[in-house]
C-alpha positions as CSV (number, residue, x, y, z in Angstrom):
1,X,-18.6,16.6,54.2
2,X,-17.4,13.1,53.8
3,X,-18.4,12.3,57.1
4,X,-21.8,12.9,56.6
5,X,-21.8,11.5,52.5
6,X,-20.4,7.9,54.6
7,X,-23.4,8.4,57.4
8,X,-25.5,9.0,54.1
9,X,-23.9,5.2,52.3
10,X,-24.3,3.2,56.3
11,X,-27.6,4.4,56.8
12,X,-28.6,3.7,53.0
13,X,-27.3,0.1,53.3
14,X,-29.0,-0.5,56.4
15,X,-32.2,0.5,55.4
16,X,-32.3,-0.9,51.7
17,X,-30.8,-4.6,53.5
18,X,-33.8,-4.3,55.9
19,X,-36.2,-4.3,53.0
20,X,-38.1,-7.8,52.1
21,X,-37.7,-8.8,48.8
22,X,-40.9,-10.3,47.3
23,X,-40.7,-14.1,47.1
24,X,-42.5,-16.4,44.8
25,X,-44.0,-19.3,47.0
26,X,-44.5,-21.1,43.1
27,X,-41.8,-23.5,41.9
28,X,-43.8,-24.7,39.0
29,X,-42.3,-24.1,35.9
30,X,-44.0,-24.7,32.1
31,X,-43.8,-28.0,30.6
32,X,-42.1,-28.5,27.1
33,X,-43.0,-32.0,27.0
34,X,-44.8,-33.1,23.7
35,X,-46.5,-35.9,22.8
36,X,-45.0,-38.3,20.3
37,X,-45.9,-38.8,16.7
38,X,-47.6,-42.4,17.2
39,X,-49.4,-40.9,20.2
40,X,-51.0,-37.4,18.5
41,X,-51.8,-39.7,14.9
42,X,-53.7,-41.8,17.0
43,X,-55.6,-39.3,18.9
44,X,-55.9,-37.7,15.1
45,X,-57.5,-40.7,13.4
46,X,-60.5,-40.6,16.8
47,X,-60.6,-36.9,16.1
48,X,-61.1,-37.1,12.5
49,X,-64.1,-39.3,12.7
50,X,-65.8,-37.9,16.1
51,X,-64.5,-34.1,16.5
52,X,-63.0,-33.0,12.8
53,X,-63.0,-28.8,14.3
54,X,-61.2,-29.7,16.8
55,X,-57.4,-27.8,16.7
56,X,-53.9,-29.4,17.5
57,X,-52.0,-27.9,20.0
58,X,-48.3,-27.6,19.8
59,X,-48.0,-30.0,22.5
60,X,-49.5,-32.7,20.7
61,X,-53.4,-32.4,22.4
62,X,-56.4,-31.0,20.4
63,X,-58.8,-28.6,21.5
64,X,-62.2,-27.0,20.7
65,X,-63.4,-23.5,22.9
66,X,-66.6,-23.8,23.3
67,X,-66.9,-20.3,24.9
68,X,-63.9,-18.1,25.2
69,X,-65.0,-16.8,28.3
70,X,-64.5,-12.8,29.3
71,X,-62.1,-10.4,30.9
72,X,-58.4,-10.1,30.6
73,X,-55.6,-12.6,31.3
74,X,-55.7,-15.9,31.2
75,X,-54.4,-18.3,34.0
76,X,-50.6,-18.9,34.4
77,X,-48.7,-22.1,35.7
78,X,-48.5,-20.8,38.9
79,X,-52.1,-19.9,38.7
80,X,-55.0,-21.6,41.3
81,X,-57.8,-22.5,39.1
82,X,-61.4,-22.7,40.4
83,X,-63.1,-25.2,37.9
84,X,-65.8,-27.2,37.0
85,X,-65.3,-30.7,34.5
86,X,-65.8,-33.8,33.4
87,X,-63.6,-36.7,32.4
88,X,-63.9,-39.1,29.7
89,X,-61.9,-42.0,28.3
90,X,-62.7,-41.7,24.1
91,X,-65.1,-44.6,24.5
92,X,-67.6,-41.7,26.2
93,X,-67.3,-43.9,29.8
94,X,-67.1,-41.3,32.4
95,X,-64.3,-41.6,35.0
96,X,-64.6,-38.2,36.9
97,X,-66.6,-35.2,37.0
98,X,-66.8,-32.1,39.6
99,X,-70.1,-30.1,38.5
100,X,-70.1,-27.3,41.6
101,X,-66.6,-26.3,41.2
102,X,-63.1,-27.6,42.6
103,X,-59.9,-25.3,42.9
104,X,-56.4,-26.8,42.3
105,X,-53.0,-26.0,41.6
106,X,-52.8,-25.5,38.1
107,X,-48.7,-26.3,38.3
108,X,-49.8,-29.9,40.1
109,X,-52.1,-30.6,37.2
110,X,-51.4,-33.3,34.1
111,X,-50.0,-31.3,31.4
112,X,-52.7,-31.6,29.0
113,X,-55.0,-29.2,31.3
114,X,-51.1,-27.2,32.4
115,X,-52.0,-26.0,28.3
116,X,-55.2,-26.3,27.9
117,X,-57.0,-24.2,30.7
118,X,-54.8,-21.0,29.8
119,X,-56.6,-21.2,26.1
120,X,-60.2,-19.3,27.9
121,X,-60.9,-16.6,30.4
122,X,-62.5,-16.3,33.1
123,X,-66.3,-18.2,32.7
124,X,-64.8,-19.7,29.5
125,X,-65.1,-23.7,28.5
126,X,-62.8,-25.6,26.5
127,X,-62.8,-29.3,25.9
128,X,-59.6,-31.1,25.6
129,X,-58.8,-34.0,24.0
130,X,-55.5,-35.2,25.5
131,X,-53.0,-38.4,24.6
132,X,-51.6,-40.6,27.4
133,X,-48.0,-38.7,27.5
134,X,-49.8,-35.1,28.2
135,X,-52.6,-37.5,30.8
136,X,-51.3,-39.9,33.1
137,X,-49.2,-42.0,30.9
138,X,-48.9,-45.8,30.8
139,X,-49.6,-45.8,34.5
140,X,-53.2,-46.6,35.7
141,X,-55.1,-43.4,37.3
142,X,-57.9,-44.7,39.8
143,X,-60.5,-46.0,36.9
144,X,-58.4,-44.5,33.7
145,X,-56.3,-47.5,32.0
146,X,-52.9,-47.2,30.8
147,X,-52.3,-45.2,28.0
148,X,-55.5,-44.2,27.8
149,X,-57.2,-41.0,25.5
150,X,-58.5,-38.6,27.7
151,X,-61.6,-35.9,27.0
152,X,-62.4,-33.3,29.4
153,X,-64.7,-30.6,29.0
154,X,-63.8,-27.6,31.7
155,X,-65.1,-24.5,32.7
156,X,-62.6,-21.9,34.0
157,X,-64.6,-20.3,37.0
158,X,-61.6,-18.0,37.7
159,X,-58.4,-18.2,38.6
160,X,-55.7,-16.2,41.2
């Protein structure tokens, strides 16, 4: 009897060692950075005059849905996010746009969209208006200046 109850313990060791455990190929975790005072009451004086309904997130960007979109769940940080935008600096000059749809990352993104895509569903669109420490900082992006005020309008498409 205890022969066959260790045969029983081997062969359960064996085969439960054997067995794959799931990994996670996503090493993106969620930010907690927020934008400073000086940065979000400057953002607020632009909103005030051009946007008063937009909302202020917690990290320190405002927001307006402009359609909640549909289904369940909304994207994660480990998400892939198939989207369509555009990119404005506050002074309505353009600097980007993708109007057929582009997929990324959403973990490789700038923080501002990390926050503000998860806010819609699927087929939703949200516009974000985001302050330099949730863009790209004081650091020049392509065409964006340092420290710039970003405003991006995006439309989740769908995510994975």
């Amino acid at each position: 009897m205890i022969k066959r109850l260790l045969f029983f313990v081997i062969i359960t060791v064996i085969l439960t060692s054997c067995l794959k455990k799931p990994t996670s190929s996503c090493s993106f975790q969620d930010s907690t950075l927020v934008a400073p005072a000086a940065e979000v009451s400057t953002l607020q004086s632009w909103i005030t005059i051009n946007h008063p309904t937009a909302i202020l997130h917690p990290s320190g960007f405002f927001y307006e849905i402009i359609d909640p979109g549909t289904g369940t769940g909304s994207p994660v940080i480990c998400s892939t996010v198939l989207v369509k935008y555009v990119g404005t600096l506050t002074n309505s000059t353009q600097f980007d746009s993708n109007t057929t749809g582009v997929s990324f990352a959403l973990g490789q993104l700038i923080v501002g969209w990390q926050k503000g895509i998860p806010l819609v569903k699927r087929g939703g669109t949200v516009k974000l208006y985001i302050p330099p420490s949730l863009g790209y900082g004081a650091n020049q992006a392509g065409t964006i200046p340092p420290n710039s005020n970003l405003v991006f309008t995006i439309q989740l498409m769908d995510f994975q």
